[in-house]
C-alpha positions as CSV (number, residue, x, y, z in Angstrom):
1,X,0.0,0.0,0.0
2,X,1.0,3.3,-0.8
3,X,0.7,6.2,1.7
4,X,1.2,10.1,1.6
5,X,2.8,11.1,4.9
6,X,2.7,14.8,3.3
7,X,0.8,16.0,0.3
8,X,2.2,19.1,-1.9
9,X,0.1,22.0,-3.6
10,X,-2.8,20.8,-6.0
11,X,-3.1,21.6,-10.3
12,X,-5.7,24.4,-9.4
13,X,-2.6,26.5,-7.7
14,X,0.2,25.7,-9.8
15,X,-2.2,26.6,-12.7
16,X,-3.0,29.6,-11.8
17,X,0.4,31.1,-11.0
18,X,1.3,30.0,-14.5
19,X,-1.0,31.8,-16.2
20,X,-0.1,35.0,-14.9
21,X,3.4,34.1,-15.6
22,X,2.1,33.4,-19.3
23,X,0.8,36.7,-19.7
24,X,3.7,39.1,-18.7
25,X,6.0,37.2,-20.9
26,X,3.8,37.7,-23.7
27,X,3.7,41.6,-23.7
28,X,7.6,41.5,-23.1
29,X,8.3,39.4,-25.8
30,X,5.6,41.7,-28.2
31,X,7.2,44.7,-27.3
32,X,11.3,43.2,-27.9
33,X,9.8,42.6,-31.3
34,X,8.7,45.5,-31.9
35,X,11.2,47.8,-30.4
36,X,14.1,45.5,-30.3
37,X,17.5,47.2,-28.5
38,X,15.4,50.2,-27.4
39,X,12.9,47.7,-25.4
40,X,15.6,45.2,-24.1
41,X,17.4,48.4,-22.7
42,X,14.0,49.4,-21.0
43,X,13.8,46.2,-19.3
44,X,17.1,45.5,-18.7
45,X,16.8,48.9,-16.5
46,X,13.7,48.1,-14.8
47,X,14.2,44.9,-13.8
48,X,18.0,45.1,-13.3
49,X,18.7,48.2,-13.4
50,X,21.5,48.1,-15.2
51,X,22.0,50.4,-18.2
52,X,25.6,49.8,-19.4
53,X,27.0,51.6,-22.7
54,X,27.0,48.0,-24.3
55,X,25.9,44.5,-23.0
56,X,28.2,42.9,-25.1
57,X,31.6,42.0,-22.8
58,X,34.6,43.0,-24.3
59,X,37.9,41.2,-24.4
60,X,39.3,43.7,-21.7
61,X,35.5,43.3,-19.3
62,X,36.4,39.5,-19.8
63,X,39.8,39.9,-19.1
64,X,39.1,42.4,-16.0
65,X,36.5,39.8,-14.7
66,X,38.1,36.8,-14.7
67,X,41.3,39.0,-12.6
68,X,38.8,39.5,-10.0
69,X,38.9,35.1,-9.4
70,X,42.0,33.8,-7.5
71,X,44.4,31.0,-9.1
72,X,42.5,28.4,-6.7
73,X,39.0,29.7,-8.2
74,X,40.0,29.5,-12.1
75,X,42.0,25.9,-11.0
76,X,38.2,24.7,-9.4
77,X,36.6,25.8,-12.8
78,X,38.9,24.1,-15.0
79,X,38.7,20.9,-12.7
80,X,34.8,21.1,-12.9
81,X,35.0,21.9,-17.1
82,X,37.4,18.9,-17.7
83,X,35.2,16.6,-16.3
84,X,32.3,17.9,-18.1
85,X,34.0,18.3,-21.4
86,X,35.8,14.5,-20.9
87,X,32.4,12.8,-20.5
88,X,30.2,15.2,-24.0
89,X,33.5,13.9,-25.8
90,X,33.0,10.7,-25.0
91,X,29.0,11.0,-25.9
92,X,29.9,12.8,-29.1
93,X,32.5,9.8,-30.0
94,X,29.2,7.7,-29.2
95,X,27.2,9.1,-32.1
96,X,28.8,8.0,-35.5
97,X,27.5,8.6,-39.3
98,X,26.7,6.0,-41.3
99,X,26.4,5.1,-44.7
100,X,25.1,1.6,-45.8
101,X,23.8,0.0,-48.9
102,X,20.1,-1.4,-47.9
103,X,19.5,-2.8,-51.3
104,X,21.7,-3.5,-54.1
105,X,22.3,0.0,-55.7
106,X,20.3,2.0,-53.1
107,X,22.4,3.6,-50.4
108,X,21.4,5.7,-47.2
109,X,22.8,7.4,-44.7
110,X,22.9,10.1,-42.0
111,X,24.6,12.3,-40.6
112,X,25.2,14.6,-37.7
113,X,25.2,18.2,-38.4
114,X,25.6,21.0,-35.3
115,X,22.9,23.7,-35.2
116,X,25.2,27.0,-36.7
117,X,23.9,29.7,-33.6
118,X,23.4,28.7,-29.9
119,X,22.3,31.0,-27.4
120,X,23.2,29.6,-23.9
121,X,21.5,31.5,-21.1
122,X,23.3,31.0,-17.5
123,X,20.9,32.1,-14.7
124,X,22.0,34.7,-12.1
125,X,20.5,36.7,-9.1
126,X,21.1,35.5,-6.0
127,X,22.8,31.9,-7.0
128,X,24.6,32.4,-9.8
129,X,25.0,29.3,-11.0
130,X,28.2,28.7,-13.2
131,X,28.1,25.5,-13.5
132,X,25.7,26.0,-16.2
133,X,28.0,28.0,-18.2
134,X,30.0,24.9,-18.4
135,X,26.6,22.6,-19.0
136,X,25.9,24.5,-22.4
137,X,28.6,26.4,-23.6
138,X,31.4,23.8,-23.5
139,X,28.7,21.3,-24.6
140,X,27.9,23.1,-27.4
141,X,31.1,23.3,-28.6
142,X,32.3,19.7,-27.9
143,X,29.3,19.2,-30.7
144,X,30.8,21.4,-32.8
145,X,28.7,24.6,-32.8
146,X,30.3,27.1,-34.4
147,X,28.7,31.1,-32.7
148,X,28.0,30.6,-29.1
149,X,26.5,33.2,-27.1
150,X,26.6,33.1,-23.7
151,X,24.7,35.6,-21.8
152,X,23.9,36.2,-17.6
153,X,22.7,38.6,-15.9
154,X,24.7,41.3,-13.8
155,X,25.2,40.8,-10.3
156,X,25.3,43.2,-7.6
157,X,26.1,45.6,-10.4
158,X,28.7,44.2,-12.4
159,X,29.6,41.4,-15.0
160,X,29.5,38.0,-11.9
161,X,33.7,37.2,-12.4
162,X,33.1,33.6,-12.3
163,X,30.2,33.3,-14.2
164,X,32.1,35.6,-17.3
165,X,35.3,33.3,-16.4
166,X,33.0,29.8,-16.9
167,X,31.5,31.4,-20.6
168,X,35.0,32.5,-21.9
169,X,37.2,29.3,-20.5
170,X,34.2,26.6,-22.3
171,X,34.6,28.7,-25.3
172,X,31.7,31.6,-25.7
173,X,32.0,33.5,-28.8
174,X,30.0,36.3,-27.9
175,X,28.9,37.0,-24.2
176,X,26.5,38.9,-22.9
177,X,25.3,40.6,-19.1
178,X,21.8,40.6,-19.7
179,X,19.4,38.1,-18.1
180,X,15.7,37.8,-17.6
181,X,13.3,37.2,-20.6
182,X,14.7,40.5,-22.2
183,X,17.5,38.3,-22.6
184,X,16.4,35.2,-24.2
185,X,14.3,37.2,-26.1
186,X,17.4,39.3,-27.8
187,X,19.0,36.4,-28.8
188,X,16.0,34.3,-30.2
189,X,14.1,37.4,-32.1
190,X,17.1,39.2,-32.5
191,X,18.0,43.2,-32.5
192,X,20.0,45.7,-34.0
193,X,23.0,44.8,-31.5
194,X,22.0,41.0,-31.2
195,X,22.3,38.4,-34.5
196,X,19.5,35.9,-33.7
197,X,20.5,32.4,-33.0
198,X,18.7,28.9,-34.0
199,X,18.4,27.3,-30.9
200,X,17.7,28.5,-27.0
201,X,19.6,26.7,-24.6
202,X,19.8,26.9,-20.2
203,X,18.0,27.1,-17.3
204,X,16.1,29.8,-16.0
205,X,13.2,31.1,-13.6
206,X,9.2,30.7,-14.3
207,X,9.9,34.0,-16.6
208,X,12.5,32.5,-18.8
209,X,11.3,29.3,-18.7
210,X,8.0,30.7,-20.0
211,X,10.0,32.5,-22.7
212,X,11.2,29.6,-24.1
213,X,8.4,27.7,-24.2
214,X,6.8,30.5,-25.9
215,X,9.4,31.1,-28.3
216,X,9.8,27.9,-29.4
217,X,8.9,27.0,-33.0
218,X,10.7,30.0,-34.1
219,X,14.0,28.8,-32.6
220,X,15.1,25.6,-31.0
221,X,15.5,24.6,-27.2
222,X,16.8,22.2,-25.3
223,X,13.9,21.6,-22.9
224,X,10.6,22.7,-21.1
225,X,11.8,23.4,-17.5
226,X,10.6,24.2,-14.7
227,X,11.4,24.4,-10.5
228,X,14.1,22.2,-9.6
229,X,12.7,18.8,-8.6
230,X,14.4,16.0,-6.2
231,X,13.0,12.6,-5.5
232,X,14.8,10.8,-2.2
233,X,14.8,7.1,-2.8
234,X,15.7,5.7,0.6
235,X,15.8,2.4,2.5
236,X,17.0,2.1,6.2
237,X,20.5,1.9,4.9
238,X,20.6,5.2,5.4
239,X,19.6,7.8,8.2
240,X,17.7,10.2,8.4
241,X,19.9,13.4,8.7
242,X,21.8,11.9,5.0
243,X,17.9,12.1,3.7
244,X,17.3,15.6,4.9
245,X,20.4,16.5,3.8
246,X,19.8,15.6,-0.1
247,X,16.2,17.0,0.1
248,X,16.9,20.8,1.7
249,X,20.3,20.9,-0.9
250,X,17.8,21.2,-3.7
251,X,14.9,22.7,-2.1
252,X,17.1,25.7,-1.7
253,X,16.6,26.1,-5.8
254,X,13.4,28.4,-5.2
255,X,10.2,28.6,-2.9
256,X,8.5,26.3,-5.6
257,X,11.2,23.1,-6.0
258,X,9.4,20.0,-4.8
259,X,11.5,18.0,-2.6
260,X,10.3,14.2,-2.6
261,X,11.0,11.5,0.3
262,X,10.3,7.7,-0.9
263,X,10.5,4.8,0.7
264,X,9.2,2.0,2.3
265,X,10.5,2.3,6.3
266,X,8.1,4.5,7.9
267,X,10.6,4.8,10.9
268,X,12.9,6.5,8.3
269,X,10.0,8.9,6.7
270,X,9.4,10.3,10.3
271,X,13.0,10.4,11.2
272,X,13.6,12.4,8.3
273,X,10.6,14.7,8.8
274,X,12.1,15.5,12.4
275,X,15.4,16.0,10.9
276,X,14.2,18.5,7.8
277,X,13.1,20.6,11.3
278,X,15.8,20.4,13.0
279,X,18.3,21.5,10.1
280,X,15.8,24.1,8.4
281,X,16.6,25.9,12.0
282,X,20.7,26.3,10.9
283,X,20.6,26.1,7.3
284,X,21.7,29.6,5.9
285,X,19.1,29.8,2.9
286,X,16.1,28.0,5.1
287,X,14.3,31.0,4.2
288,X,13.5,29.8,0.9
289,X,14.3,25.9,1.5
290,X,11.6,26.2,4.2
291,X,9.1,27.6,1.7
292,X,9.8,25.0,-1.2
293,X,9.0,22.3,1.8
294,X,6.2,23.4,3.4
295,X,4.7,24.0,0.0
296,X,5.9,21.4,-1.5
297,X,7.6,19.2,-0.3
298,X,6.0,15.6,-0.1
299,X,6.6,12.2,1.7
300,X,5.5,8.6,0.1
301,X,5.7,5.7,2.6
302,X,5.3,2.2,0.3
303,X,5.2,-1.2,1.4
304,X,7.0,-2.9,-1.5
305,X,9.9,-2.0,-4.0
306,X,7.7,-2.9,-6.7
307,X,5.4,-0.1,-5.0
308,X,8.5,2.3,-5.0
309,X,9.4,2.2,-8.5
310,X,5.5,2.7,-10.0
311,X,5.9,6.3,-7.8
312,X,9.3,7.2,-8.8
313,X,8.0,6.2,-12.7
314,X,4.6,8.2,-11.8
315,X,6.2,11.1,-10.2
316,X,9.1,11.3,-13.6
317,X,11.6,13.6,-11.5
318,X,14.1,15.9,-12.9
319,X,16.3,14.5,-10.2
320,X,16.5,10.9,-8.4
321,X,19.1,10.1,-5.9
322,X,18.7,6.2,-4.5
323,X,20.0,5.1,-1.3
324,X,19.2,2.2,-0.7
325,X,20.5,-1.7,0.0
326,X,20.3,-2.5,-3.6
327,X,20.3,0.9,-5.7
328,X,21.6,-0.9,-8.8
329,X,18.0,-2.7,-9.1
330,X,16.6,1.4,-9.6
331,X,18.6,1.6,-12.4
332,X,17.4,-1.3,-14.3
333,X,13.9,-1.1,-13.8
334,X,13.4,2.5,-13.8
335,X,12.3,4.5,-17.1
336,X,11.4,7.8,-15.5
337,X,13.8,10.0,-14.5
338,X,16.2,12.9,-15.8
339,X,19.4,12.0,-14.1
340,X,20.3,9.0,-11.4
341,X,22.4,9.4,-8.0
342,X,23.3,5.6,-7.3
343,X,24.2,5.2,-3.7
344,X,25.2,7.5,-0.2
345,X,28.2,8.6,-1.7
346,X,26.6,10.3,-4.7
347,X,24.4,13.1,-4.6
348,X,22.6,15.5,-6.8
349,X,25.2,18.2,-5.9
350,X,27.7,16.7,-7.3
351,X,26.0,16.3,-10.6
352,X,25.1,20.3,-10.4
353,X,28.5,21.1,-10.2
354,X,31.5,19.1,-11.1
355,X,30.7,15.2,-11.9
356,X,30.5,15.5,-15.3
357,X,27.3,14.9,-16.6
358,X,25.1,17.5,-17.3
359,X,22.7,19.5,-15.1
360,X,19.8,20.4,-17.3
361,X,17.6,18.4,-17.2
362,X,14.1,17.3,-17.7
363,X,11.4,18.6,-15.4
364,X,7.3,18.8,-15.2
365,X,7.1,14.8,-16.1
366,X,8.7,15.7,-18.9
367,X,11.0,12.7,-18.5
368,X,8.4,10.2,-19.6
369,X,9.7,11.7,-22.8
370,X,12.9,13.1,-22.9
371,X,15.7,13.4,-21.3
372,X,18.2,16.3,-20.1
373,X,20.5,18.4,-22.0
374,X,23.8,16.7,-24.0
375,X,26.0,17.0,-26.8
376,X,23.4,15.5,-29.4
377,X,20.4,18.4,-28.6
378,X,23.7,20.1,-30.5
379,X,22.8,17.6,-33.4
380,X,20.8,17.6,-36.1
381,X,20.5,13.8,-37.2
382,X,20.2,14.4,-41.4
383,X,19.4,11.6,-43.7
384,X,20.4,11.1,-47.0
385,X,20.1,8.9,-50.0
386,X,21.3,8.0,-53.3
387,X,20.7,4.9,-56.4
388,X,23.5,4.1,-58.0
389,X,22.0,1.8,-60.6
390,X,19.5,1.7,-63.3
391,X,18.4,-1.4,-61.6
392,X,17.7,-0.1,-58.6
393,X,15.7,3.2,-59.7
394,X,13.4,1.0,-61.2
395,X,12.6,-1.6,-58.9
396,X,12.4,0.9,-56.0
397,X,10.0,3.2,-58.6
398,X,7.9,0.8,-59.5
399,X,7.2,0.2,-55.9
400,X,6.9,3.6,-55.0
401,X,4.4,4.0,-58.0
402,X,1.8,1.4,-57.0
403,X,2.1,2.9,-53.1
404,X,1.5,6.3,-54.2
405,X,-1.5,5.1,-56.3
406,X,-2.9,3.6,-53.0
407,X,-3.3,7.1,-51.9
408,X,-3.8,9.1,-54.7
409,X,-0.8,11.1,-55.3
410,X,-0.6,11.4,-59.2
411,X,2.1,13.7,-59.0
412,X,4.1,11.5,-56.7
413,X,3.4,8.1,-58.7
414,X,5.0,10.5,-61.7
415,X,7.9,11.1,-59.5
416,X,8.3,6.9,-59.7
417,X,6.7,6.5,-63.4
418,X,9.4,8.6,-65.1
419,X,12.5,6.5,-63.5
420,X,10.6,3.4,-64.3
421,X,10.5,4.5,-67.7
422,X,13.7,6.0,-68.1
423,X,15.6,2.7,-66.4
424,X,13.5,0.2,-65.9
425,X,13.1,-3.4,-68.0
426,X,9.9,-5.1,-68.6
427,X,10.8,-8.5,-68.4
428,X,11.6,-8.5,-64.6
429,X,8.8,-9.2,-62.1
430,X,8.7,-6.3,-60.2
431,X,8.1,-4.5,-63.3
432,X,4.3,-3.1,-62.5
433,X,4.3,0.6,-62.5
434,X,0.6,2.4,-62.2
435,X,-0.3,4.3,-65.2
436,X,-1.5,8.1,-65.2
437,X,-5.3,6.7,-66.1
């Protein structure tokens, strides 16, 4: 049996607060159309106030950012990025063209082709979060993208040092300090300053994330996202204080990140709610970790595994960590799920920051579909073909001629008719093409 030791908010709420979000982004992204630099400016100012001469960085603002970091700061980003560029190279090694003759004299193939113009958007405010720099800039260009921009917005006044350090050491072309939806906006529609790109990529708040959602079609993303999501799979192999530990480190995301205990020791489900208490009283950011708990934050007490893993597949979190006797099992029969932490000495941290997989992920239940962001969203997969024989465009048009009479495409079956006439034989079998009557 399944039970709910603490329920989150209901689809009424969450609705409502994204339709308002819906809205504003609408008139921002109607007026950056219409005004373009002039309107970006505007809401750069209002919403961060900032108003600089340009907000493209120069060579000398990178330069003078990055001399703000110390030699142990640049040394942790380069750590973090060699890990992350070590594992997309080995994805992007993964993913190989191919070329194969299907028939005799018919030949097809595919190939990966990187989108031309990325825009990577790296969120800032009051966590800047760096990591992402590294998540889609360098991943971008381990695909082979050739114009990156890189934008984020300022902080406490200023280009954020390590943020402009992460976009120029993973290889930005062009960076930006701009943020909010004025920002994705820029880069998708374009302006007089901006060159439009093809494809959207990064995490963001509710606004951007609505931005992207509403802008895609006319560019490319990697994802619908949303709050930051953790799912706790735990057994009594663990304790209590470990499970509170990985739940508040993600709650801390934003008053709305659902934070997810499951397991099937109800012993451990109340030790864990004491403990959430007890460190939400000493955590520095329990202001907002608090929030995103009380609100929603949720606790599933099953009696079976089997129980366990039709929640954790139900539920389709952006993040799963597993701590249990046997997390191995998790991985095999789970299919929900944007990234998995196996065992207590993983966590989701360590995926956020340095591990070497990627950090944007799936969110929503959007995992029953896709998953997170990696060097092949870069991709497009493009087919090709070609007949090499006069032998081959026939039979394969003759074919194609009687299919295309099946559904009444004349000027299809034509397509066919004219190689069957122009190569083909009479005498072999297949030889059976529809006629124009």
């Amino acid at each position: 049996m399944i039970r709910h030791l603490k329920k989150g908010p209901d689809a009424a709420t969450l609705a409502a607060a994204d339709g308002q979000v819906r809205a504003t982004v609408e008139t921002i992204l109607a007026d950056i159309e219409k005004r373009g630099d002039q309107a970006v400016r505007d809401y750069s100012k209002r919403f961060d106030q900032w108003d600089p001469a340009d907000f493209l960085l120069s060579q000398d603002g990178i330069a003078k950012a990055m001399g703000r970091l110390s030699a142990r700061e640049l040394e942790d980003i380069r750590f973090a990025q060699a890990q992350i560029r070590r594992f997309a190279e080995i994805q992007r090694q993964s993913m190989q063209d191919v070329e194969v003759e299907t028939r005799p004299g018919v030949v097809l193939g595919h190939k990966h082709i990187p989108v031309n113009n990325v825009g990577c958007y790296i969120p800032g405010g009051k966590y800047p979060l760096i990591a992402s720099a590294h998540m889609s800039v360098l991943t971008a260009k381990v695909a082979g993208v050739p114009r990156v921009i890189a934008t984020a917005p300022p902080y406490q006044g200023q280009p954020h040092p390590a943020i402009v350090a992460a976009m120029h050491m993973a290889g930005a072309d062009e960076i930006l300090v701009l943020g909010g939806v004025q920002a994705v906006a820029a880069m998708a529609i374009g302006t007089g300053s901006i060159k439009p790109v093809d494809m959207l990529v990064g995490p963001g708040n509710q606004f951007v994330a609505e931005a992207k959602r509403q802008l895609y079609g006319r560019v490319g993303i990697d994802l619908f996202a949303g709050p930051t999501e953790t799912l706790v799979i735990a057994d009594e192999s663990v304790d209590g204080e470990m499970c509170a530990v990985d739940l508040l480190g993600q709650a801390e995301h934003g008053p709305t990140s659902p934070a997810v205990l499951l397991t099937n020791s109800e012993k451990l489900a109340r030790d864990t709610l004491a403990e959430v208490q007890r460190q939400l009283d000493i955590l520095p950011t329990a202001n907002i970790a608090r929030k995103a708990w009380n609100d929603h934050g949720q606790v599933f007490v099953c009696d079976t595994i089997d129980e366990m893993i039709q929640v954790a597949d139900e539920l389709a979190f952006e993040h799963v960590q597993v701590m249990t006797a046997d997390p191995d099992l998790f991985l095999r029969r789970m299919s929900n799920y944007g990234a998995l932490f196996l065992g207590p000495r993983t966590n989701v941290s360590f995926g956020d920051k340095v591990i070497g997989t990627n950090h944007t992920l799936p969110t929503n239940r959007n995992a029953r579909y896709t998953g997170g962001l990696w060097v092949g969203k870069f991709l497009k997969t493009c087919t090709y073909q070609r007949v090499l024989t006069d032998e081959a465009s026939a039979e394969i048009g003759a074919y194609c001629s009687r299919l295309c009479h099946m559904e009444n495409f004349a000027g299809h079956g034509e397509q066919a008719n004219l190689r069957v006439r122009r190569y083909g034989r009479r005498d072999v079998a297949w030889y059976q093409p529809v006629s124009a009557d």
